[in-house]
Structures are given as structure tokens and as C-alpha cells.
C-alpha positions as CSV (number, residue, x, y, z in Angstrom):
1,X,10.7,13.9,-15.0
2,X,11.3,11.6,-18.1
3,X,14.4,10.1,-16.7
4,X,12.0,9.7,-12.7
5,X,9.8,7.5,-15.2
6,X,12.1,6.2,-16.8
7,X,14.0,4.8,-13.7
8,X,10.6,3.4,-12.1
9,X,9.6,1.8,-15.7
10,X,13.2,0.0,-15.0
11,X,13.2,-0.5,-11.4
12,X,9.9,-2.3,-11.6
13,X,10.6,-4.2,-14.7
14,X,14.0,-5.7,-13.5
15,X,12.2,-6.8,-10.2
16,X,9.3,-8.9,-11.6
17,X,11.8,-10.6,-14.1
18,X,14.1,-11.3,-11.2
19,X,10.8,-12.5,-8.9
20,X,9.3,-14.5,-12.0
21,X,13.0,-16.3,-12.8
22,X,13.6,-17.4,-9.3
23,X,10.1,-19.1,-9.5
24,X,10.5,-20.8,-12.8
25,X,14.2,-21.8,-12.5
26,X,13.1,-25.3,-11.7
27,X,10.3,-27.5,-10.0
28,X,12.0,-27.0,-6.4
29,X,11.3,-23.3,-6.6
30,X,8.0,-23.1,-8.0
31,X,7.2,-25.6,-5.2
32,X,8.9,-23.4,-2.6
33,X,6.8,-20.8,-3.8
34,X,3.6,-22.5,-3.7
35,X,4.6,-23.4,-0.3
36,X,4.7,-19.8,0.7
37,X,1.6,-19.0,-1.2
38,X,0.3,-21.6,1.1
39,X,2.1,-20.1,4.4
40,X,0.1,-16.7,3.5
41,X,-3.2,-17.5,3.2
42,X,-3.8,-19.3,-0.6
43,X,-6.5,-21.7,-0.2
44,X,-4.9,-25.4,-0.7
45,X,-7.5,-26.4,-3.5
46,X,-6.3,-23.4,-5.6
47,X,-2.5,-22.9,-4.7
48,X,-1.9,-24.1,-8.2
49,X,-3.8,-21.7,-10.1
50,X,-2.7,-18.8,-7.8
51,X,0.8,-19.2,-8.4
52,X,0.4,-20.0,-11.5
53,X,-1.8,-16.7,-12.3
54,X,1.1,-14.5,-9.6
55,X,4.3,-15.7,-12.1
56,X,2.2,-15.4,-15.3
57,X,1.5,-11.6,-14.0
58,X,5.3,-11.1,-13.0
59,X,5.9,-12.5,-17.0
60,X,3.3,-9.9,-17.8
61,X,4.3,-6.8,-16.6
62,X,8.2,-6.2,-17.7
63,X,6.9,-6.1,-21.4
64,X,3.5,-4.3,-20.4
65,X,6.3,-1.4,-19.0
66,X,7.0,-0.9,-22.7
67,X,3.3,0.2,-23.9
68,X,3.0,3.8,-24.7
69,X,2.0,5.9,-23.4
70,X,5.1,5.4,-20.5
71,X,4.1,2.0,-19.7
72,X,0.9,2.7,-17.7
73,X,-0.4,-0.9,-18.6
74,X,2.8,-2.2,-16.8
75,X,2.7,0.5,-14.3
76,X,-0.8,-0.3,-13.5
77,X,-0.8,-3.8,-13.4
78,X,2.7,-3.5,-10.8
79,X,0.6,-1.8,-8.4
80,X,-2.5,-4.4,-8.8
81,X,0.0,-7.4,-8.0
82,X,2.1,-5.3,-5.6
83,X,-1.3,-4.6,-3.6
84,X,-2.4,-8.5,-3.4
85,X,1.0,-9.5,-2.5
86,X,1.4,-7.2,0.1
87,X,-2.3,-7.8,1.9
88,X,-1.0,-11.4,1.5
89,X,2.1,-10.8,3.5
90,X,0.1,-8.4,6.2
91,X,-2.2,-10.8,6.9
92,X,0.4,-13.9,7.5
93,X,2.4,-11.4,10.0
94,X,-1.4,-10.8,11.8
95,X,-2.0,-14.2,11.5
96,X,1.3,-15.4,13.4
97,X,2.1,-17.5,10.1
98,X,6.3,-18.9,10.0
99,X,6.2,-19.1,6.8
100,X,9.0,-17.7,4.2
101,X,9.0,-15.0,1.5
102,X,9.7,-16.7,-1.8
103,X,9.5,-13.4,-3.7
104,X,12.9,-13.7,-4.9
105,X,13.8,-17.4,-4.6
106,X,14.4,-19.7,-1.5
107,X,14.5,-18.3,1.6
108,X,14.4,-19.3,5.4
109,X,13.7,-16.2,6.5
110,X,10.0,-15.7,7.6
111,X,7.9,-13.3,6.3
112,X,8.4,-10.1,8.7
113,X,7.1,-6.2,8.4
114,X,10.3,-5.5,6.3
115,X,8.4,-7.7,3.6
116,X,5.7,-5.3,3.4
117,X,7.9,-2.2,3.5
118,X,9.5,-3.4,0.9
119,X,6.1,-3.8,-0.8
120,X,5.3,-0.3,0.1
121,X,8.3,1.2,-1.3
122,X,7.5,-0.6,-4.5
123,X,3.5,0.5,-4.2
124,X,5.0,4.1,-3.8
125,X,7.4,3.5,-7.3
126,X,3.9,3.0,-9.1
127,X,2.4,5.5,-7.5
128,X,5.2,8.1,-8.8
129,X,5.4,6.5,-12.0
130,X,1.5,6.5,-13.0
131,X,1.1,10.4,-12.6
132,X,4.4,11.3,-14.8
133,X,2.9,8.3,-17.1
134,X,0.2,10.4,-17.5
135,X,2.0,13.2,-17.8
136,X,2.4,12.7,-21.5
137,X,6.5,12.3,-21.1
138,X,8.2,11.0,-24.1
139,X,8.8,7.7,-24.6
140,X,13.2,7.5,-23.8
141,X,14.4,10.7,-22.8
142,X,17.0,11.9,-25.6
143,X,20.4,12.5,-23.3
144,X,22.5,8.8,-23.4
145,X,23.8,10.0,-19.8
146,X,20.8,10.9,-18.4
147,X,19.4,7.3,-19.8
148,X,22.6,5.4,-18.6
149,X,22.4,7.1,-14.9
150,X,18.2,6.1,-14.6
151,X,19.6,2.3,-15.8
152,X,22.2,2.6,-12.7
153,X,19.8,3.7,-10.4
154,X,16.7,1.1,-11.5
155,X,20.1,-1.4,-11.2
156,X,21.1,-0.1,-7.6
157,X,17.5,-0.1,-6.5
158,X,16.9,-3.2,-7.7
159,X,19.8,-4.8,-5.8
160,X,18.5,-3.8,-2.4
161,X,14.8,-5.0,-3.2
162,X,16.3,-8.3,-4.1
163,X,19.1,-8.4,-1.4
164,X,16.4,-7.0,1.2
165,X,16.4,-10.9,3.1
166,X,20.6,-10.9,2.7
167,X,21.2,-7.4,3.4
168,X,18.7,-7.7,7.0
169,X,21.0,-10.7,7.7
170,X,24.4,-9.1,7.5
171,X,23.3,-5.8,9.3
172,X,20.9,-7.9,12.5
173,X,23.8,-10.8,12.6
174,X,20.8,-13.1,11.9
175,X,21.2,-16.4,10.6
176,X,22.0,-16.3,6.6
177,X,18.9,-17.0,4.8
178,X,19.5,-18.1,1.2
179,X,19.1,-21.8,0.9
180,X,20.9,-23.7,-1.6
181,X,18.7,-25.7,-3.8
């Protein structure tokens, strides 16, 4: 169970510093972003301050995932931003919005159910991780292989989260939908 918590505390760390980086690698992308914020459902007077507050979260919650006792404050907080950002994304598919997911950096690829899947998969990552968090579990397991295999398997995880938009491309024969910026 250490190395389960461990792997989650990993997993959900890598993907907020990967989502947060690909909004703050330059003014394009943070405006990309807003723009999606805008596509699902951020009011236009305060789509500054809300993406503002969602990459200031993201910043937040990779070293909240290294509190004691295993990273609940991280843990908890995921789930919190995991839960706005996937009602966002469920209520620009039931609104008809085209607008794209800027989680991970530009994208033409609108905002579809495998978006909130996605988010769901995360959503259940917390909810695995907060019990064994509360469990008491020791900080970092002892065994370097069990450590090293929970890194590769946060890594691997990881990869498909972020890839998610590339990955639906390749296996649908839909249009590529990274956009060089």
C-alpha cells in the first residue's frame, strides 16, 4: 500500500507541474488557456483571476504532495481542482461549446467526453490515495526497487494523461492536434 500511495502522490504531482508549465511557458499559452477558460464557461470579467487562481493551484499542489502525513493536503486539494475542472469540461460538452482543452498546452482538439474521463481517472487516483493517506503509511517506502518501479509507473501514467489529445489522434486517424506556437 505505501508504494499505491506513493505512485498516486507521483502520478498527480508530475501532472499539475506538466499542466502548470505548459500555461506559464509564455504569454501565447496563458492566453490559449484563458481562451479555453473562456470556451468553458469562465465569466469574461473574471477570466483573469480564474486562470490566474487554476495555475497558482496547479503550482500549489506538487509541493502540497510532500506534507505529512502522505501528502493529504496535495491529495486533497488535486481532487478540489480535479472536480472544478471537470464540471467545467461537462458543462461545455452539454453546452455544445468548440472550444479546446488547454490542460496540457495548445491544442485544436475540442473538448470531448474523453476530457472528462480523463478527469475521472485522475478523481479516482485521489480517491485511492486519500484513504491509504490516512492510513497512516510511512512517508517513502524503504525498498529502492519498489520506489524506482512506483516512479515508472507515476512516469507511464503520466505519459498517457498528457498524450491523451495525441494518443486519440493516432488511434481515430483524426487530425493531429498539437499546434506549434
Amino acid at each position: 500500500m505505501d508504494y499505491a500511495l506513493l505512485t498516486c502522490r507521483l502520478l498527480l504531482g508530475g501532472i499539475f507541474v506538466v499542466s502548470a508549465a505548459s500555461k506559464l511557458r509564455g504569454r501565447v499559452a496563458f492566453r490559449e488557456f484563458e481562451s479555453a477558460a473562456r470556451g468553458m464557461g469562465a465569466p469574461a470579467r473574471f477570466l483573469r483571476p480564474v486562470a490566474v487562481a487554476v495555475v497558482a493551484v496547479e503550482c500549489l499542489i506538487p509541493p502540497l504532495l510532500l506534507v505529512p502525513p502522505g501528502g493529504l493536503p496535495g491529495l486533497l486539494l488535486s481532487g478540489a481542482l480535479l472536480l472544478v475542472l471537470t464540471a467545467a469540461l461537462a458543462g461545455a460538452l452539454r453546452r455544445g461549446t468548440r472550444t479546446s482543452c488547454a490542460c496540457f498546452g495548445s491544442s485544436t482538439a475540442p473538448v470531448g467526453r474523453r476530457h472528462v474521463a480523463r478527469n475521472a481517472a485522475l478523481l479516482a487516483v485521489v480517491a485511492a490515495g486519500v484513504p491509504m493517506s490516512l492510513s497512516g503509511a510511512p512517508e517513502l517506502p524503504a525498498h529502492p526497487g519498489g520506489i524506482a518501479t512506483a516512479a515508472f509507473a507515476a512516469l507511464v501514467g503520466g505519459l498517457l494523461v498528457v498524450s491523451l489529445d495525441a494518443l486519440t489522434a493516432l488511434l481515430t486517424d483524426a487530425p493531429a492536434t498539437p499546434r506549434e506556437t
